[in-house]
mmCIF file of the C-alpha atoms, coordinates in Angstrom:
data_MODEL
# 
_entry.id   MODEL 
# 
loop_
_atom_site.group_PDB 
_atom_site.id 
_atom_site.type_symbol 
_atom_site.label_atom_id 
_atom_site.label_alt_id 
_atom_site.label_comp_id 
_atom_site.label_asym_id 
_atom_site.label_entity_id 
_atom_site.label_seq_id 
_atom_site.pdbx_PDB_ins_code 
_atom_site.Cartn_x 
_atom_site.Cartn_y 
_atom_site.Cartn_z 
_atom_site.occupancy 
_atom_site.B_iso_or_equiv 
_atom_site.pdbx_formal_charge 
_atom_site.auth_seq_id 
_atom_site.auth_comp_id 
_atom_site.auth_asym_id 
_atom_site.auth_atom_id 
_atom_site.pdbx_PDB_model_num 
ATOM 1  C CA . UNK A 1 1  ? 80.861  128.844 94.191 1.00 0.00 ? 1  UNK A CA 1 
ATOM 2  C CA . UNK A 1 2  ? 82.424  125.699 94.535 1.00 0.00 ? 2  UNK A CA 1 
ATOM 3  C CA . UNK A 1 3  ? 86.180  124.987 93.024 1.00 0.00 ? 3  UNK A CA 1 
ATOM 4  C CA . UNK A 1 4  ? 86.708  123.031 89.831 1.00 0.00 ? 4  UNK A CA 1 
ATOM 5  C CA . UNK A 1 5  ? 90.117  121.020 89.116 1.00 0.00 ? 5  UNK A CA 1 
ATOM 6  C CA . UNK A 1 6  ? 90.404  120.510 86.107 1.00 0.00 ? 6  UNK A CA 1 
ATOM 7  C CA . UNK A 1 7  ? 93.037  117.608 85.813 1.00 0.00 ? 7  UNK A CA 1 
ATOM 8  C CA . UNK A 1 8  ? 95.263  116.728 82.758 1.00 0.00 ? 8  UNK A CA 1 
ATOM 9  C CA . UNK A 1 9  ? 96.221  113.088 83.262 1.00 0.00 ? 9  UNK A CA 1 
ATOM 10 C CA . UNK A 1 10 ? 98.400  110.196 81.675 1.00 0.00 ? 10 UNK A CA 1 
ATOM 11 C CA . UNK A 1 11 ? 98.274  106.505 82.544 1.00 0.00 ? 11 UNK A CA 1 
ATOM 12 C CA . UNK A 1 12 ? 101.478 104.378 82.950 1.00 0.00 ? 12 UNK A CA 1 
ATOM 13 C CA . UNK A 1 13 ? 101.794 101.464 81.160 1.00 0.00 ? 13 UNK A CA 1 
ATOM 14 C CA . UNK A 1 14 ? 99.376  101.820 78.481 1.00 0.00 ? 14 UNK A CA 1 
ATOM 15 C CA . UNK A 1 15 ? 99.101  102.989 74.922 1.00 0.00 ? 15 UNK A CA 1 
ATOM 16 C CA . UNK A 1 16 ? 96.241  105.550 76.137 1.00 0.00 ? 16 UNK A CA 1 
ATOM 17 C CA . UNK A 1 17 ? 96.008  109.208 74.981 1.00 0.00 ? 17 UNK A CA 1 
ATOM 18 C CA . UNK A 1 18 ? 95.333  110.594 78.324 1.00 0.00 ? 18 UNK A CA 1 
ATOM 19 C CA . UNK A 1 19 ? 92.741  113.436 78.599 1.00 0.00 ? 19 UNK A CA 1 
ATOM 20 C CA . UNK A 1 20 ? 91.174  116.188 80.838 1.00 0.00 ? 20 UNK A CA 1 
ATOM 21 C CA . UNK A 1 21 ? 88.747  115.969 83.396 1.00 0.00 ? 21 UNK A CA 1 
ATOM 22 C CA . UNK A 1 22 ? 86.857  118.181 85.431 1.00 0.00 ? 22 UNK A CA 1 
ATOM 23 C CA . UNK A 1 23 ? 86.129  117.428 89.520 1.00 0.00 ? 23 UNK A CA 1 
ATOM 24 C CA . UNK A 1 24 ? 84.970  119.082 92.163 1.00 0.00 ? 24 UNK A CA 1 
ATOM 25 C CA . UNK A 1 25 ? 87.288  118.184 94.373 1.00 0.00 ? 25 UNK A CA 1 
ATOM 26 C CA . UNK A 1 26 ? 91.312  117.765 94.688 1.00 0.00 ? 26 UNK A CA 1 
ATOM 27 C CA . UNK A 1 27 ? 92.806  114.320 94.039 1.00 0.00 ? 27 UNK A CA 1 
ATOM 28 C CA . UNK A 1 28 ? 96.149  113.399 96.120 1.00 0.00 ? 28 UNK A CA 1 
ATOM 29 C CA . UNK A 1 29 ? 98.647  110.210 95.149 1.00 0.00 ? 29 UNK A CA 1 
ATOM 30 C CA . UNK A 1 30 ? 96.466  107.053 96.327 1.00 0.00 ? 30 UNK A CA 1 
ATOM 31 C CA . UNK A 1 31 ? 93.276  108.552 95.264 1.00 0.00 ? 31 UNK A CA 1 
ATOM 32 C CA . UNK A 1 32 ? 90.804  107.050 92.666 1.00 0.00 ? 32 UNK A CA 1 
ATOM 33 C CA . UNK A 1 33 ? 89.261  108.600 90.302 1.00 0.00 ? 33 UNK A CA 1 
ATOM 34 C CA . UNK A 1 34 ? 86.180  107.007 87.156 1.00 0.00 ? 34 UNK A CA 1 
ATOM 35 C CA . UNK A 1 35 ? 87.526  108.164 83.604 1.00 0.00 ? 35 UNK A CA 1 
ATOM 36 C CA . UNK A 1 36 ? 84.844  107.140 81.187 1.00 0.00 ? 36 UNK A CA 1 
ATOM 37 C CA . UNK A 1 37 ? 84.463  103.546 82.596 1.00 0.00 ? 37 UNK A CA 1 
ATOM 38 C CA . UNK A 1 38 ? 88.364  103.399 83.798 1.00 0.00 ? 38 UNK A CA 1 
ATOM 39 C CA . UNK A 1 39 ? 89.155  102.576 87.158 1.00 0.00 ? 39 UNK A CA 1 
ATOM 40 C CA . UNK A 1 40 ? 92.565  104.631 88.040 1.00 0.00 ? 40 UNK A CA 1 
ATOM 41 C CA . UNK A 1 41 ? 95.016  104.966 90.849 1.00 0.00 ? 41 UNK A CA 1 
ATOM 42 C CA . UNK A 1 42 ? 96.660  108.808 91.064 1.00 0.00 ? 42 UNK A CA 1 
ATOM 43 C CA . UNK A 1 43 ? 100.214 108.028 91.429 1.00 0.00 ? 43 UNK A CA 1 
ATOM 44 C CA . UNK A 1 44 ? 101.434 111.407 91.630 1.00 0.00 ? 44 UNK A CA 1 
ATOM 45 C CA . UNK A 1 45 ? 100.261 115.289 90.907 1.00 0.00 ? 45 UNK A CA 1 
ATOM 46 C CA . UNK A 1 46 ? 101.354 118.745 90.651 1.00 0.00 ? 46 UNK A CA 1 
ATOM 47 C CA . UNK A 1 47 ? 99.903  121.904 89.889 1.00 0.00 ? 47 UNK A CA 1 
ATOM 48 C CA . UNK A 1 48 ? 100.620 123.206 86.203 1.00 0.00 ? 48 UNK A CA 1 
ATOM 49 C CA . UNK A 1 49 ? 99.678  126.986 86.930 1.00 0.00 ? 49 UNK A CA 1 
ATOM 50 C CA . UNK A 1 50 ? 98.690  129.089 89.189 1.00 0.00 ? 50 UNK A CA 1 
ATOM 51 C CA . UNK A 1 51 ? 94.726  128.921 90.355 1.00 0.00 ? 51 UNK A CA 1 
ATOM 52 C CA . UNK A 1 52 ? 92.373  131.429 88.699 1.00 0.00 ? 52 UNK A CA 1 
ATOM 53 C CA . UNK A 1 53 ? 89.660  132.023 91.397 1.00 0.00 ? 53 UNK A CA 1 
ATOM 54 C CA . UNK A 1 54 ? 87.974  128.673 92.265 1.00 0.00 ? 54 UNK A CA 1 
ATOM 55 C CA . UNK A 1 55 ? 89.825  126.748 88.674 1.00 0.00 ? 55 UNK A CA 1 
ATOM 56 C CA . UNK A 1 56 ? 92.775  124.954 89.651 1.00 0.00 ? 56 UNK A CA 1 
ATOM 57 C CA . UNK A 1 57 ? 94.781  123.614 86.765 1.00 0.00 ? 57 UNK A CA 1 
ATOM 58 C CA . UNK A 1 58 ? 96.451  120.099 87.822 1.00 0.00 ? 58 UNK A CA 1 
ATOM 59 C CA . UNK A 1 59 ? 98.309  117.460 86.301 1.00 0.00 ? 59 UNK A CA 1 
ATOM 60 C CA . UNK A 1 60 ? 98.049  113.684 87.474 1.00 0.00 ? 60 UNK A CA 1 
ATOM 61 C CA . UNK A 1 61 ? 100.217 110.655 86.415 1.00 0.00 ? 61 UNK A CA 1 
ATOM 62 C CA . UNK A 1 62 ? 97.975  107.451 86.854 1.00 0.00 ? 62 UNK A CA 1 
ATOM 63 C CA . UNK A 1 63 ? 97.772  103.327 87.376 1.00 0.00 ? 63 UNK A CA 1 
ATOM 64 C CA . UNK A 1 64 ? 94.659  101.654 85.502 1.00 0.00 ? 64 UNK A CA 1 
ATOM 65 C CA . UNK A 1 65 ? 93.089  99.617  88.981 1.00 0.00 ? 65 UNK A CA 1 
ATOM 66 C CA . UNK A 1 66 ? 90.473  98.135  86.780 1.00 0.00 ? 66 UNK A CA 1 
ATOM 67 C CA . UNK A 1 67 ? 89.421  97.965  82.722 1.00 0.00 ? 67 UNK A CA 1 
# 
């Protein structure tokens, strides 16, 4: 079975709400990731709590790249 992230995130900068997203991989700082049509830059992220089997639970604090 392949891992799922699941990744809480926040923008900087922005009146946004932030969200969750599922990926199938593991973002790092400098990585960018599509959130429903936004462009973003992870800035930095950390794991909220322990895995469960192939879930991770992440957080990520993000830079809109492009609208």
């Amino acid at each position: 079975m392949m891992a799922t992230y699941k990744i809480s995130y926040i923008i900087q900068d922005v009146e946004h709400p932030g969200g969750i997203v599922n990926l199938n991989y593991q973002p790092v700082a400098g990585d960018t990731i599509d959130v429903g049509g936004l462009l973003l830059e992870v800035r930095e992220i950390f794991e909220l709590i322990p895995a469960n089997n192939d879930f991770y639970y992440l957080h990520a604090t993000c830079k809109i790249i492009e609208a």
